[in-house]
C-alpha positions as CSV (number, residue, x, y, z in Angstrom):
1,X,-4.9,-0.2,-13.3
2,X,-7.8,-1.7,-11.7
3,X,-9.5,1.8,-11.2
4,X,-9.1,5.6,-12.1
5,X,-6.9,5.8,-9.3
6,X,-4.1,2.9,-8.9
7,X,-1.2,4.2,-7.1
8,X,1.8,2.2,-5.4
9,X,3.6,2.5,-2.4
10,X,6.7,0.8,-2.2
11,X,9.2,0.6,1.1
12,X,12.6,1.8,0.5
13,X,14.1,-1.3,2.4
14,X,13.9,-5.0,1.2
15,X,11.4,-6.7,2.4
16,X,9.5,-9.6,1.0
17,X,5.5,-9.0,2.5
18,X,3.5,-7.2,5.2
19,X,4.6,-9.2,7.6
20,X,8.2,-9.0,7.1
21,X,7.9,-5.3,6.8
22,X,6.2,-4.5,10.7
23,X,7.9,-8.1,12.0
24,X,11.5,-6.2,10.9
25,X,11.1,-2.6,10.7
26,X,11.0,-0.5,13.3
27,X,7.4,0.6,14.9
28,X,8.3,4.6,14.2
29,X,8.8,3.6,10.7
30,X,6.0,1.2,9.9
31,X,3.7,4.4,11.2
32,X,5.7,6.8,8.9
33,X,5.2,4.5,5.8
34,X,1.3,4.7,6.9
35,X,0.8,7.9,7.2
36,X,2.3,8.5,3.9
37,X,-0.4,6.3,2.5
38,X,-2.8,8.7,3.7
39,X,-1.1,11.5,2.5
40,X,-0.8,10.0,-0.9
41,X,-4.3,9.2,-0.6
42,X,-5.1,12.7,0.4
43,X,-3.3,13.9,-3.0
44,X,-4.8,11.8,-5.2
45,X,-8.0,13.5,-3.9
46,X,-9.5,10.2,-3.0
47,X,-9.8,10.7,0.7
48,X,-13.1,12.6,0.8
49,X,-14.6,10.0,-1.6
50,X,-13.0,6.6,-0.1
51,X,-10.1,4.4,-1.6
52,X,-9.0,0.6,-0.8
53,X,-5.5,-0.3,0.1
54,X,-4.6,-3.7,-0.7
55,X,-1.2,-5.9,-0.3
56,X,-1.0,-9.2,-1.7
57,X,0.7,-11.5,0.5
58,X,2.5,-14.9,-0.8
59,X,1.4,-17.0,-4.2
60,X,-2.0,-17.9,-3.3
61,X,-3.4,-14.2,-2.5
62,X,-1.7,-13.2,-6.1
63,X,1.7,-11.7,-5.0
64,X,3.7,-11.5,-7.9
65,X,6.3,-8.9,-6.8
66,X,8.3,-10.3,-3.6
67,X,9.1,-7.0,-2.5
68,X,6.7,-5.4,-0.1
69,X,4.2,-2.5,-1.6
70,X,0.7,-1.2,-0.9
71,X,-1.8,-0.7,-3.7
72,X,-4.1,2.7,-3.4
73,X,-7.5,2.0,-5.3
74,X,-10.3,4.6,-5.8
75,X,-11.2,7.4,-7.7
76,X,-14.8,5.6,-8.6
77,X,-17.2,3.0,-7.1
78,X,-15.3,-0.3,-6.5
């Protein structure tokens, strides 16, 4: 982990990045997948205090997973 708080998200369908997720998936469900960031945000009590969410997209930007997932970073200063 990159910080006290280093939580993934991961999409129950395959796809490959960020793009491919909201390009394929429907809108309702890119806003479901959202808001559950937040609320897993909101549970790791990092809401109040601020957190980062971060997805690396393709080879050059440090991807190493081809399957689309957000990172949740906080918990201290960043």
């Amino acid at each position: 982990p990159v910080a006290k708080v280093h939580v993934l998200v991961i999409t129950k369908g395959c796809y490959i990045n960020f793009a491919d997720f909201v390009e394929n998936e429907p809108a309702e469900n890119v806003q479901k997948f959202f808001q559950a960031v937040v609320h897993i945000a909101e549970k790791m009590k990092v809401s109040e205090s601020g957190y980062r969410i971060l997805s690396n997209i393709g080879h050059d930007a440090g991807q190493e997973v081809e399957h689309f997932h957000v990172h949740i970073i906080g918990g201290e200063t960043l």
